[in-house]
mmCIF file as Biopython writes it, N, C-alpha, C and O atoms, coordinates in Angstrom:
data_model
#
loop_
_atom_site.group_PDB
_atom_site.id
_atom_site.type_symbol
_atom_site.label_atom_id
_atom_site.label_alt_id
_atom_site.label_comp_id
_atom_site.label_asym_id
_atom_site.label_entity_id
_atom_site.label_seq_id
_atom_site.pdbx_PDB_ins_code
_atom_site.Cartn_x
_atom_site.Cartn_y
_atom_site.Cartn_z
_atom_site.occupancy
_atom_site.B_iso_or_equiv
_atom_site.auth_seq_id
_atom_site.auth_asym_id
_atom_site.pdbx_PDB_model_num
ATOM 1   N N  . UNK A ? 1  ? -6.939  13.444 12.854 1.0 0.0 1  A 1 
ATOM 2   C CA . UNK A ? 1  ? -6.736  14.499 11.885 1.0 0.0 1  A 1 
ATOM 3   C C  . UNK A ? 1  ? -7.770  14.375 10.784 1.0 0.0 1  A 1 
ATOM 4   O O  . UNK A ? 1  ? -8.169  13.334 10.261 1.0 0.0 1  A 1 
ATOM 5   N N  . UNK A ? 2  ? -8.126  15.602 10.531 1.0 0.0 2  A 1 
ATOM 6   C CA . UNK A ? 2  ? -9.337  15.610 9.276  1.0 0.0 2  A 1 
ATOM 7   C C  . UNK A ? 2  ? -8.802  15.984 7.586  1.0 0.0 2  A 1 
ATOM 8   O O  . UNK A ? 2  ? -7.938  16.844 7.414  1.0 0.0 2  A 1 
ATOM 9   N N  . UNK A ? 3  ? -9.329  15.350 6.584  1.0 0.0 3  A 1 
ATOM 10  C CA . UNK A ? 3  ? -8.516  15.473 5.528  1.0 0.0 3  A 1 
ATOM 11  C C  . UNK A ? 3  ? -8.469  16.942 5.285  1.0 0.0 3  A 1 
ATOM 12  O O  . UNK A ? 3  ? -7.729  17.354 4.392  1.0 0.0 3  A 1 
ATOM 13  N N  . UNK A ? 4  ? -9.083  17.658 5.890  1.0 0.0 4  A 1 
ATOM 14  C CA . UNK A ? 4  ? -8.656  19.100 5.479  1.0 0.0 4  A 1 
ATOM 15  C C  . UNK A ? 4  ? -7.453  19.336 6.229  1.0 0.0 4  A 1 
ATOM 16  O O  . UNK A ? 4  ? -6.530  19.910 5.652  1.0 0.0 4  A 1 
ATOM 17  N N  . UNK A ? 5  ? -7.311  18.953 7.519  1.0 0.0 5  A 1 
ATOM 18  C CA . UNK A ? 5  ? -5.582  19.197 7.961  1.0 0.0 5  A 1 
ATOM 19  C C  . UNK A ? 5  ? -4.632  18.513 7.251  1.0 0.0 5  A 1 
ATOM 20  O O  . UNK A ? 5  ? -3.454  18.714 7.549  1.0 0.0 5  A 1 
ATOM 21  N N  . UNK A ? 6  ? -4.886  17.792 6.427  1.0 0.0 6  A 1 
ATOM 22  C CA . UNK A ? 6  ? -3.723  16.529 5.734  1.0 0.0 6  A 1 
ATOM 23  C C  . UNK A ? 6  ? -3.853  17.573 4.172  1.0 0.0 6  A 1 
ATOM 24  O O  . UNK A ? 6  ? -2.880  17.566 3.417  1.0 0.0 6  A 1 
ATOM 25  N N  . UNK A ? 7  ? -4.960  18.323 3.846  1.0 0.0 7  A 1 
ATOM 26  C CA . UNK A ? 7  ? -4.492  19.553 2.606  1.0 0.0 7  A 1 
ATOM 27  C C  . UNK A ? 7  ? -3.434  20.445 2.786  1.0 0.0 7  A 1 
ATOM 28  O O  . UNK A ? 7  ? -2.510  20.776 2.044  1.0 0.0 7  A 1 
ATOM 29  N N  . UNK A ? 8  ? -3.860  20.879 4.308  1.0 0.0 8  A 1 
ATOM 30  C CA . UNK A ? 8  ? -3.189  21.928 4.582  1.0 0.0 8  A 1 
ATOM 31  C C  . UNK A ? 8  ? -1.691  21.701 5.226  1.0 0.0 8  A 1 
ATOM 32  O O  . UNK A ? 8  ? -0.745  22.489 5.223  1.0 0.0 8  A 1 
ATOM 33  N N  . UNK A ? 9  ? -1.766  20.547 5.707  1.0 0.0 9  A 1 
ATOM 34  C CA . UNK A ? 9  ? 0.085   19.794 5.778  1.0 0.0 9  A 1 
ATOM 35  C C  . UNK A ? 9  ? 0.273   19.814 4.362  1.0 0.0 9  A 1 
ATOM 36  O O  . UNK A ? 9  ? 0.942   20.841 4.248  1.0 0.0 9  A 1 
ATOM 37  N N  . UNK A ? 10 ? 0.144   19.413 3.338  1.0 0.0 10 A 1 
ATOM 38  C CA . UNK A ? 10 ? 0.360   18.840 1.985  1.0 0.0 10 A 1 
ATOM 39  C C  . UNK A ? 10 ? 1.017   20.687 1.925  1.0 0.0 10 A 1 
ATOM 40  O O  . UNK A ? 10 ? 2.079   21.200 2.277  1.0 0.0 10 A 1 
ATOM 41  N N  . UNK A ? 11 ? -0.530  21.347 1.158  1.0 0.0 11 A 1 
ATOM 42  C CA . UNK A ? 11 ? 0.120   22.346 0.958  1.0 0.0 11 A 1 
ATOM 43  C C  . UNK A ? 11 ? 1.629   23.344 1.876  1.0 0.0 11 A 1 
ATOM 44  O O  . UNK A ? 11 ? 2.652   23.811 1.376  1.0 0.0 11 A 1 
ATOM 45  N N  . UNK A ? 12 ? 1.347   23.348 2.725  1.0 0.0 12 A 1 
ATOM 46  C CA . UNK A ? 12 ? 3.005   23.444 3.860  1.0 0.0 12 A 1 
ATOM 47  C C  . UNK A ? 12 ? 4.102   22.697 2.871  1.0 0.0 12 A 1 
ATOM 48  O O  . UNK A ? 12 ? 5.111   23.251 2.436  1.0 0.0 12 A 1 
ATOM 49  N N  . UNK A ? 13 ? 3.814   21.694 2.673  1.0 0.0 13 A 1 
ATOM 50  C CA . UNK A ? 13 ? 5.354   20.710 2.278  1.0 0.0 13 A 1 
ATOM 51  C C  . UNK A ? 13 ? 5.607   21.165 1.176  1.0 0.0 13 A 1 
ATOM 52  O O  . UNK A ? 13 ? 6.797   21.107 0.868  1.0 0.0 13 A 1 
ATOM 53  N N  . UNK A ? 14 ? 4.718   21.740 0.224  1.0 0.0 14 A 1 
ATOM 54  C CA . UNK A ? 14 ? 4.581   22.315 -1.662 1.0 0.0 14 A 1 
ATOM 55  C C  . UNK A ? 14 ? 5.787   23.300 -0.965 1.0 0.0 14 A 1 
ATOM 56  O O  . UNK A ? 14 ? 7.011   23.206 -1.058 1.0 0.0 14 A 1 
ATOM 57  N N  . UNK A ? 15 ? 4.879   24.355 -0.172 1.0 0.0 15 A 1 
ATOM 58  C CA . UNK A ? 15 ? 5.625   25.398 0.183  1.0 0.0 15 A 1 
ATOM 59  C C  . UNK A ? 15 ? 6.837   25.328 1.013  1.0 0.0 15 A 1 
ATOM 60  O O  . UNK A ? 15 ? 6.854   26.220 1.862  1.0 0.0 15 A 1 
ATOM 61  N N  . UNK A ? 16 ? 7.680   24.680 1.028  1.0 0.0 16 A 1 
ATOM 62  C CA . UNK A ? 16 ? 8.711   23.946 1.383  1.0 0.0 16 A 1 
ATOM 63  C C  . UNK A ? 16 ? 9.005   23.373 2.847  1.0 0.0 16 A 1 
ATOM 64  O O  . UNK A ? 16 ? 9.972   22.623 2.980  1.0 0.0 16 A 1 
ATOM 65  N N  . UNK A ? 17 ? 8.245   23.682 3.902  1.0 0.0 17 A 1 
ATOM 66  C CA . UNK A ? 17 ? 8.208   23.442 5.061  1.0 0.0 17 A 1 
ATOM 67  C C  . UNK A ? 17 ? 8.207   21.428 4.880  1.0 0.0 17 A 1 
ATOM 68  O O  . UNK A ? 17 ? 7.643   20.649 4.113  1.0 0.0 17 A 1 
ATOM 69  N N  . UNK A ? 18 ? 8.998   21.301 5.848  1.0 0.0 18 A 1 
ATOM 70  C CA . UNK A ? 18 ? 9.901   19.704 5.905  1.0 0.0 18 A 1 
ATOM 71  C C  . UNK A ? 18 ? 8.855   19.054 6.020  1.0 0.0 18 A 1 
ATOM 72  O O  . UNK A ? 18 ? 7.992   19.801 6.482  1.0 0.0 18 A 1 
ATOM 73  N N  . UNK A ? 19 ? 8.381   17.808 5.801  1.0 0.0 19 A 1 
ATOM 74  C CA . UNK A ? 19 ? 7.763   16.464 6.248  1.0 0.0 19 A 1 
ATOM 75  C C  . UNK A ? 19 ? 7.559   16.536 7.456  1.0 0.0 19 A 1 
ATOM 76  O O  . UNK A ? 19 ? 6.495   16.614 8.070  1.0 0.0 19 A 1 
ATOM 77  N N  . UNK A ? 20 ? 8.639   16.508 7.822  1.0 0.0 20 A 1 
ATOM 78  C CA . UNK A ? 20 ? 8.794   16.129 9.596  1.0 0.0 20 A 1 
ATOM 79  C C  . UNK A ? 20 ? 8.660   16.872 10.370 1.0 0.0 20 A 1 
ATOM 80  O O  . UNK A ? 20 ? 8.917   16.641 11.552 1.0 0.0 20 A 1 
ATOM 81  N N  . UNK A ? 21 ? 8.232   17.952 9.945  1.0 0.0 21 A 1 
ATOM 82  C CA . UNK A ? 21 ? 7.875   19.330 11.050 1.0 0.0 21 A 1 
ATOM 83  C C  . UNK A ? 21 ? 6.255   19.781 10.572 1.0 0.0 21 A 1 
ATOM 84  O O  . UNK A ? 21 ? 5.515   20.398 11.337 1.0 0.0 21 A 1 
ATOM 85  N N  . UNK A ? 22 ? 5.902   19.419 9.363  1.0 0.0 22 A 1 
ATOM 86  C CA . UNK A ? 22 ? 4.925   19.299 9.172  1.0 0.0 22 A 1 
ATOM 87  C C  . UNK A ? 22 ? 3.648   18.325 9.732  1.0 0.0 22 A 1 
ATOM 88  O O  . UNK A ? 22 ? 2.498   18.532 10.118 1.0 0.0 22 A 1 
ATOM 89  N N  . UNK A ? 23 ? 4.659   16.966 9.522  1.0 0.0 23 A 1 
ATOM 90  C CA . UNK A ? 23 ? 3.546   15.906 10.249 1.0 0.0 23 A 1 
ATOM 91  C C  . UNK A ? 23 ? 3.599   16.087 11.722 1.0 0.0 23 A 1 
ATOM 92  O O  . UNK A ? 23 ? 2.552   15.657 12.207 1.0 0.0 23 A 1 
ATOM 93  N N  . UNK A ? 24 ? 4.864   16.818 13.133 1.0 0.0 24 A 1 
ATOM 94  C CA . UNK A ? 24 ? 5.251   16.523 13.584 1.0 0.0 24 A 1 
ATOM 95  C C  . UNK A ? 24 ? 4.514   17.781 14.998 1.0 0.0 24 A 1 
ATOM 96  O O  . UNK A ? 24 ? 3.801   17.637 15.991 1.0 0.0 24 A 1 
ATOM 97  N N  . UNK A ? 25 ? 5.140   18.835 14.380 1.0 0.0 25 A 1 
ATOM 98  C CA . UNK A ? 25 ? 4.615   19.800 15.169 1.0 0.0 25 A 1 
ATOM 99  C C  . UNK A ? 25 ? 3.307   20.987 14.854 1.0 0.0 25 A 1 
ATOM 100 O O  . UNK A ? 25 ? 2.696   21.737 15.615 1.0 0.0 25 A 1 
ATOM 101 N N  . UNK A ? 26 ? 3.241   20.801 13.692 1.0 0.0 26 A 1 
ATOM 102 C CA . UNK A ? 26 ? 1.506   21.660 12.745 1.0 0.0 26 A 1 
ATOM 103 C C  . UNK A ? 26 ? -0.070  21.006 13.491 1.0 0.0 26 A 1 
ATOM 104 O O  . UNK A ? 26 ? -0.955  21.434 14.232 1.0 0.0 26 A 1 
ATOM 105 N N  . UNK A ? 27 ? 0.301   19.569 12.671 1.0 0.0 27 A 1 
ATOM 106 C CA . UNK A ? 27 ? -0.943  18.730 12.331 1.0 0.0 27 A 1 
ATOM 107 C C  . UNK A ? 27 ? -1.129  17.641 13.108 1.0 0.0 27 A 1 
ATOM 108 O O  . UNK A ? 27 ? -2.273  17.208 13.241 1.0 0.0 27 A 1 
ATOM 109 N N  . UNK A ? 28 ? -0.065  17.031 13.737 1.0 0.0 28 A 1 
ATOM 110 C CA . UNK A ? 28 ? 0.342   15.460 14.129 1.0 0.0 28 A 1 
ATOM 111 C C  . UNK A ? 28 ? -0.482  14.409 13.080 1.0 0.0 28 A 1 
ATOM 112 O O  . UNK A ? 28 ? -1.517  13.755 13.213 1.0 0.0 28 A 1 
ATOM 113 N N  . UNK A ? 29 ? 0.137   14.514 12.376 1.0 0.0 29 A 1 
ATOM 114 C CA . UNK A ? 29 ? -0.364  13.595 11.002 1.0 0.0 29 A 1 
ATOM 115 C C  . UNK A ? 29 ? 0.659   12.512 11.086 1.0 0.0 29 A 1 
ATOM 116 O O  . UNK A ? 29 ? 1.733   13.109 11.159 1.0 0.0 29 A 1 
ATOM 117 N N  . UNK A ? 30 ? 0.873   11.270 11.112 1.0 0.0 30 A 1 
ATOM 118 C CA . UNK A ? 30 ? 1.867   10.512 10.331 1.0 0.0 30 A 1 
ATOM 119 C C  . UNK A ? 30 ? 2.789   10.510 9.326  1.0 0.0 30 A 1 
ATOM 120 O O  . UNK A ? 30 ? 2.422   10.170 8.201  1.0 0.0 30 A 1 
ATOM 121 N N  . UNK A ? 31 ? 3.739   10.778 9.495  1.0 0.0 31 A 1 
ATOM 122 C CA . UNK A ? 31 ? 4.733   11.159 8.466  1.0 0.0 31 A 1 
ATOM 123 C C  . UNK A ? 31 ? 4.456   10.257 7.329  1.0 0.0 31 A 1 
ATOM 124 O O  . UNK A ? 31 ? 4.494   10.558 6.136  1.0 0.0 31 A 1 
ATOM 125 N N  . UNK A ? 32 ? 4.170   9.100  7.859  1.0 0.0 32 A 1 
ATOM 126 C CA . UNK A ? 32 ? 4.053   7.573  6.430  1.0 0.0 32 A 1 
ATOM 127 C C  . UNK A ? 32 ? 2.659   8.469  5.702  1.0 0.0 32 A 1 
ATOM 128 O O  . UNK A ? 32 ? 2.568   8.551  4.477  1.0 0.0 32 A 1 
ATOM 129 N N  . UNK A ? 33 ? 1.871   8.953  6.408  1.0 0.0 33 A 1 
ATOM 130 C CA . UNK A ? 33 ? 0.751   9.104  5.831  1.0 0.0 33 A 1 
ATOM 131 C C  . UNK A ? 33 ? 0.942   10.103 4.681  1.0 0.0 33 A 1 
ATOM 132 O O  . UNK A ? 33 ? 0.537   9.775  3.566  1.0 0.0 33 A 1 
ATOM 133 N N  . UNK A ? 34 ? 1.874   12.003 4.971  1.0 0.0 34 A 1 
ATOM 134 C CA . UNK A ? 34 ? 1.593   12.946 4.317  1.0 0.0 34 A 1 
ATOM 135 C C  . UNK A ? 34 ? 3.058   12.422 3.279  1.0 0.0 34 A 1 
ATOM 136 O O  . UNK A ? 34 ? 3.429   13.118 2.333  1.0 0.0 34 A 1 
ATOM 137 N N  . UNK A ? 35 ? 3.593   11.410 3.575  1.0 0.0 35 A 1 
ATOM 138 C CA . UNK A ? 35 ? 4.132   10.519 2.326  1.0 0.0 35 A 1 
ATOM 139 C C  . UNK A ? 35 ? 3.634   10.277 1.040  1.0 0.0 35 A 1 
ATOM 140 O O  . UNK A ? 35 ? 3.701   10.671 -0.125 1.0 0.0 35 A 1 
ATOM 141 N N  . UNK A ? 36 ? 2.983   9.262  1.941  1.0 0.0 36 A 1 
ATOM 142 C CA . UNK A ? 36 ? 2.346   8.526  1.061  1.0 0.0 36 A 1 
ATOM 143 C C  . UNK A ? 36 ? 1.264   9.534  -0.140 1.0 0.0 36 A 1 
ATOM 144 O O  . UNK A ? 36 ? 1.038   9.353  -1.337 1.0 0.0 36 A 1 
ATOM 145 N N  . UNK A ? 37 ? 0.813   10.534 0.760  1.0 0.0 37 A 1 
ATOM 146 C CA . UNK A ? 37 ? -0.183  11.404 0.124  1.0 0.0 37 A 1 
ATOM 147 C C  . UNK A ? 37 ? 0.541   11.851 -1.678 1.0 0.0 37 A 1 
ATOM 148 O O  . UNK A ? 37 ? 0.075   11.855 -2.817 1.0 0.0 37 A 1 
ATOM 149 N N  . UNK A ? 38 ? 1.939   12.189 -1.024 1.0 0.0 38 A 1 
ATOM 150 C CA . UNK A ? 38 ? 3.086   13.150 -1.760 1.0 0.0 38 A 1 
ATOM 151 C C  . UNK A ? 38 ? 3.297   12.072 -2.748 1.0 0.0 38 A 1 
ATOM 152 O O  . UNK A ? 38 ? 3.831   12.423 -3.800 1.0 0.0 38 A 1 
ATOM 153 N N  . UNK A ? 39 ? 2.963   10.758 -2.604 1.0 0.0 39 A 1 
ATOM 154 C CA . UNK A ? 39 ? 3.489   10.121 -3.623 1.0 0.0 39 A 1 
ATOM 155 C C  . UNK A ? 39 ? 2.369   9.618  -4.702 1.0 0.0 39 A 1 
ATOM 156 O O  . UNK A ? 39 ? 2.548   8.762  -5.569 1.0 0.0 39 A 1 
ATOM 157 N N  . UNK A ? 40 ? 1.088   10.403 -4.427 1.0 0.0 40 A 1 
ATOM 158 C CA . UNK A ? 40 ? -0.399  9.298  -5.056 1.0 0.0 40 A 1 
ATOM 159 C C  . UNK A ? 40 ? -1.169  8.864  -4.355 1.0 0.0 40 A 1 
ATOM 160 O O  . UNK A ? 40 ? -2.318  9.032  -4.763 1.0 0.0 40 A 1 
ATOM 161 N N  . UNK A ? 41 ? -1.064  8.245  -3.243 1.0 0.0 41 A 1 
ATOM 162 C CA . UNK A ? 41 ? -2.017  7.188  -3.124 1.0 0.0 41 A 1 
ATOM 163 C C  . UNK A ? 41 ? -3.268  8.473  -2.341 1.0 0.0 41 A 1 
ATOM 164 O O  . UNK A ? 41 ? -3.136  9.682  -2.152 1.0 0.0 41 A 1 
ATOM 165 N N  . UNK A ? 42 ? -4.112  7.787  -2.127 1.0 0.0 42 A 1 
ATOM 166 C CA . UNK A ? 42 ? -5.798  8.084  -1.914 1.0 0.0 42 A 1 
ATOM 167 C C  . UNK A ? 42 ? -5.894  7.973  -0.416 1.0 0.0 42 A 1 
ATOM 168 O O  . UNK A ? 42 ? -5.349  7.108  0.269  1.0 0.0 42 A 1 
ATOM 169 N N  . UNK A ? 43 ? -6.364  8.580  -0.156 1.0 0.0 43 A 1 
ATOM 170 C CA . UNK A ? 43 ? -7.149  8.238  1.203  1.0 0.0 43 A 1 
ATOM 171 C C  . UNK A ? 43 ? -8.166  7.243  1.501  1.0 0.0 43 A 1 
ATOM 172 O O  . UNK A ? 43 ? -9.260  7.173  0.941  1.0 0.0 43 A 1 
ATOM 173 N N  . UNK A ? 44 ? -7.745  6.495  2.397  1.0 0.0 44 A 1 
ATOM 174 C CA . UNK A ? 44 ? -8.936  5.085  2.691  1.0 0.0 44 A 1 
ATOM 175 C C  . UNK A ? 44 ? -9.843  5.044  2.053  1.0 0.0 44 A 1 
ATOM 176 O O  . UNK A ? 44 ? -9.973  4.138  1.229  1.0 0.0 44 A 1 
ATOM 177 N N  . UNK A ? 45 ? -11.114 6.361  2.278  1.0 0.0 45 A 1 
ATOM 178 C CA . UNK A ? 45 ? -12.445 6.180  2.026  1.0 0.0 45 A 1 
ATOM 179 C C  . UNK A ? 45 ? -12.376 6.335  0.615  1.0 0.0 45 A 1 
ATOM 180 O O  . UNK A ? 45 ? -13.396 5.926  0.059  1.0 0.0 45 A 1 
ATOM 181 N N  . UNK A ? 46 ? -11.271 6.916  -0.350 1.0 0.0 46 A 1 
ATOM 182 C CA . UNK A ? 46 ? -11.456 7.431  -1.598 1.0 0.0 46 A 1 
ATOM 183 C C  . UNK A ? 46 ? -10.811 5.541  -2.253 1.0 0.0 46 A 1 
ATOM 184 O O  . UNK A ? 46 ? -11.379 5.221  -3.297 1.0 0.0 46 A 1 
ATOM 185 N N  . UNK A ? 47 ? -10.153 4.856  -1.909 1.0 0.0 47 A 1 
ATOM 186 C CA . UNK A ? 47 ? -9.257  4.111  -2.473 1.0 0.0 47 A 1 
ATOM 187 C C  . UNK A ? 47 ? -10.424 2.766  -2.205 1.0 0.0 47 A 1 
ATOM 188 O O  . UNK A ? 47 ? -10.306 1.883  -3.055 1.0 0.0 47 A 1 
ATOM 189 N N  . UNK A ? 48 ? -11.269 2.569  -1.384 1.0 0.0 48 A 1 
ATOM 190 C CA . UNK A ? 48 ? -11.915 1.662  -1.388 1.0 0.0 48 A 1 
ATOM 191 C C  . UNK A ? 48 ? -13.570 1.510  -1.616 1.0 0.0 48 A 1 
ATOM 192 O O  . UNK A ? 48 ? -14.469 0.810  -1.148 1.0 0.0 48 A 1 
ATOM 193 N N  . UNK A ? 49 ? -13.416 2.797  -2.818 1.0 0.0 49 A 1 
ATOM 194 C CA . UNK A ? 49 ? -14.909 3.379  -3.035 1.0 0.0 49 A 1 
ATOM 195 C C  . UNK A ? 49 ? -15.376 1.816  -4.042 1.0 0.0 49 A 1 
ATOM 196 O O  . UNK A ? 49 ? -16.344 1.127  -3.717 1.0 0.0 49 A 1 
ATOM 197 N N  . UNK A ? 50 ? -14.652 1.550  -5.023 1.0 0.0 50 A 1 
ATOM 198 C CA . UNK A ? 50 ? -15.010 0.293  -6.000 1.0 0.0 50 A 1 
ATOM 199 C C  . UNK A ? 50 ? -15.834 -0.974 -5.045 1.0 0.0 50 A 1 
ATOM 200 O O  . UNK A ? 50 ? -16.794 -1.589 -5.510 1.0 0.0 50 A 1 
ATOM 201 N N  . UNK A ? 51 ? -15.268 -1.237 -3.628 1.0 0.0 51 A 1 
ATOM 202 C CA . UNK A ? 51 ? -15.317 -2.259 -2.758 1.0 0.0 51 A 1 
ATOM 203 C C  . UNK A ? 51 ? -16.821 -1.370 -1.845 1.0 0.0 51 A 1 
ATOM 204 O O  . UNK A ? 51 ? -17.494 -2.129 -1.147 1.0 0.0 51 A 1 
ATOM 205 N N  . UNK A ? 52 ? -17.017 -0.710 -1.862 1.0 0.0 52 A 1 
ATOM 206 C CA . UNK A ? 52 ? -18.458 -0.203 -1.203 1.0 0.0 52 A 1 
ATOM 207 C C  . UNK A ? 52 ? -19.848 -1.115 -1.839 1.0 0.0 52 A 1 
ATOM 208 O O  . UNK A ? 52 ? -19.974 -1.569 -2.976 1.0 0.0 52 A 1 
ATOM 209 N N  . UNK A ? 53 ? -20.497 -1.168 -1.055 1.0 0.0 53 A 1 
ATOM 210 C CA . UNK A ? 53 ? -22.102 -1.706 -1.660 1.0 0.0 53 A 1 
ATOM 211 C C  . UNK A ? 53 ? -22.865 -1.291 -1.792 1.0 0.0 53 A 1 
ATOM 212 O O  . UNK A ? 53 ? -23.813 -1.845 -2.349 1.0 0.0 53 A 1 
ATOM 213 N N  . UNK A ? 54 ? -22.907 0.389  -1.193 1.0 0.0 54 A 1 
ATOM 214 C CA . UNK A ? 54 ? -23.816 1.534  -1.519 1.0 0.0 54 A 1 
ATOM 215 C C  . UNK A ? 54 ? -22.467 2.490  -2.214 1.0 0.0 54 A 1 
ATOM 216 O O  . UNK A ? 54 ? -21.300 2.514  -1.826 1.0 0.0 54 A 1 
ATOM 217 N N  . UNK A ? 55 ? -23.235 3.405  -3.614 1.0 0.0 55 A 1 
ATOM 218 C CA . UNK A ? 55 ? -22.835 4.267  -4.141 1.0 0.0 55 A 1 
ATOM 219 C C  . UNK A ? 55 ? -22.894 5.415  -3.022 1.0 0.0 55 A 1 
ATOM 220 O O  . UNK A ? 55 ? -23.508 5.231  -1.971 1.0 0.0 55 A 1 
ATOM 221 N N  . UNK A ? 56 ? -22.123 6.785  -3.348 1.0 0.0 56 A 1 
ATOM 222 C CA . UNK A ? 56 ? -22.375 8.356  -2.352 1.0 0.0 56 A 1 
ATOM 223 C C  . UNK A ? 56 ? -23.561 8.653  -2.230 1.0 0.0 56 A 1 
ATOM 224 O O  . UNK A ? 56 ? -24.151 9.005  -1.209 1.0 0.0 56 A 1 
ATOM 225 N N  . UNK A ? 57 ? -24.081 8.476  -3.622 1.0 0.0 57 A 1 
ATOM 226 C CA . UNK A ? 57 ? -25.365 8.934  -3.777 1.0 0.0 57 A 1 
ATOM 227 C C  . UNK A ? 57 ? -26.213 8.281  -2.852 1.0 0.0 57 A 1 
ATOM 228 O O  . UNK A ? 57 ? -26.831 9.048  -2.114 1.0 0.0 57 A 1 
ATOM 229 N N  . UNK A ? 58 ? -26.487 6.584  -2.630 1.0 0.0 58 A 1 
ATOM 230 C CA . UNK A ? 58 ? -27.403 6.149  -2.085 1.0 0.0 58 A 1 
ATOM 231 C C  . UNK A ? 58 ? -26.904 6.514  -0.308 1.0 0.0 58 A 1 
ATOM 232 O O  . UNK A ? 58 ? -27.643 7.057  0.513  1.0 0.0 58 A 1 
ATOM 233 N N  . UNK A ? 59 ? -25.554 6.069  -0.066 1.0 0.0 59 A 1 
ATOM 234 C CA . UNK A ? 59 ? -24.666 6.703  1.023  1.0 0.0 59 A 1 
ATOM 235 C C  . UNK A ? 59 ? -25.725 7.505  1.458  1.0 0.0 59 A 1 
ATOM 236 O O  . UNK A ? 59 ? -26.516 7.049  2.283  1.0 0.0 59 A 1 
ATOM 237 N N  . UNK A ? 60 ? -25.887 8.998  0.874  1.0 0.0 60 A 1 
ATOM 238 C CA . UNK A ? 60 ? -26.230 10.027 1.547  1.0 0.0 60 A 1 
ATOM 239 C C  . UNK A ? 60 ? -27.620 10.053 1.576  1.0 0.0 60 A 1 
ATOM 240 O O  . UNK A ? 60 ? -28.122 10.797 2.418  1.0 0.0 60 A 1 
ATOM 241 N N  . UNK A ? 61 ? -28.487 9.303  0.727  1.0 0.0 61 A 1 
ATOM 242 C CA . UNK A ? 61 ? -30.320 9.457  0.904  1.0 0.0 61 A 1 
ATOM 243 C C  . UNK A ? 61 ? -30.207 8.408  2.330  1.0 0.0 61 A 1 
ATOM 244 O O  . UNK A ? 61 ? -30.786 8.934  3.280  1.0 0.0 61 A 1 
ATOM 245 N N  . UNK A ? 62 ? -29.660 7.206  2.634  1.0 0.0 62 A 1 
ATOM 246 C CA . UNK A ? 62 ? -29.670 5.943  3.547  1.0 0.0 62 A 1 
ATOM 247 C C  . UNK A ? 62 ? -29.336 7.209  4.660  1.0 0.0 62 A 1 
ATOM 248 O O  . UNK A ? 62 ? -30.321 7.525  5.326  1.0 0.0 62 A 1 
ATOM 249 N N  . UNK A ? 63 ? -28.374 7.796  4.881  1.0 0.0 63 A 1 
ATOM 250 C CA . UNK A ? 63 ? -28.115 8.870  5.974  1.0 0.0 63 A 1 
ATOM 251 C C  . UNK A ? 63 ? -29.335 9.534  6.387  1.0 0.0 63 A 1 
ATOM 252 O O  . UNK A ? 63 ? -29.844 9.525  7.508  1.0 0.0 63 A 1 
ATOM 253 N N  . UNK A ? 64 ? -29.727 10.100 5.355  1.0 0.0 64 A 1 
ATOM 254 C CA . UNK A ? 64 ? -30.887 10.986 5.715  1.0 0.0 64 A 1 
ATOM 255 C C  . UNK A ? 64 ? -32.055 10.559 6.116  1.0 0.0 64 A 1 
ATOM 256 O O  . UNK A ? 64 ? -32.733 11.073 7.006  1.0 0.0 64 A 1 
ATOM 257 N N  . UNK A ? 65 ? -32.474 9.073  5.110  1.0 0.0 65 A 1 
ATOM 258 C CA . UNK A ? 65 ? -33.767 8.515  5.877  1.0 0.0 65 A 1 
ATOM 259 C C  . UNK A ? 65 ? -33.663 8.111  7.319  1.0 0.0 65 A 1 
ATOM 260 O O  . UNK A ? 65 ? -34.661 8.122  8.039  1.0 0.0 65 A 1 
ATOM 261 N N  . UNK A ? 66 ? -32.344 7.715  7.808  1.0 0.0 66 A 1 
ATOM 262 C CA . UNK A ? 66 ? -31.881 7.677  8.835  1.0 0.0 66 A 1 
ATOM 263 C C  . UNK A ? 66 ? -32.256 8.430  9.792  1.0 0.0 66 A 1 
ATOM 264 O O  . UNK A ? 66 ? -32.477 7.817  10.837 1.0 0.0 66 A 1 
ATOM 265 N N  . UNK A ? 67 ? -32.377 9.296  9.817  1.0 0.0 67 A 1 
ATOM 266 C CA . UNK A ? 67 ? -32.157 10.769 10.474 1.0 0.0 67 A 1 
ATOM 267 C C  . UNK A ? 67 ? -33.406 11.182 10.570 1.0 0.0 67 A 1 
ATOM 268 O O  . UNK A ? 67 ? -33.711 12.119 11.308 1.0 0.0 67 A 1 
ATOM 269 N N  . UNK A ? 68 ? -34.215 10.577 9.885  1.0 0.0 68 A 1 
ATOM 270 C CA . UNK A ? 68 ? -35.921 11.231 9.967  1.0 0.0 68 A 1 
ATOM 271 C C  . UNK A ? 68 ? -36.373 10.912 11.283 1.0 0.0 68 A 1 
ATOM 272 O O  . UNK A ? 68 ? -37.507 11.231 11.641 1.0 0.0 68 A 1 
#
């Protein structure tokens, strides 16, 4: 699942559609996951940005020289 399907479960659950029919039959998301979302926490890549050794910025020039 891509974090844009885990928006669009999120938004579903605002709009009252259940957890469990949301994670279950929409998106197949993890219920622990669009939980956890509902309660704060971050997504992997966002929650362990401090612990990275390249910034986004350098992230994305290292990509590109890559790619040449």
């Amino acid at each position: 699942y891509t974090e844009i399907e885990v928006s669009q479960a999120l938004n579903a659950i605002i709009n009252g559609t259940s957890v469990n029919k949301a994670s279950i039959k929409w998106w197949a998301i993890p219920r622990l996951t669009l939980r956890n979302r509902i309660r704060g926490h971050q997504n992997r890549s966002l929650g362990f940005t401090e612990l990275q050794r390249l910034n986004p910025w350098q992230e994305n020039r290292l990509v590109k020289w890559i790619r040449i």
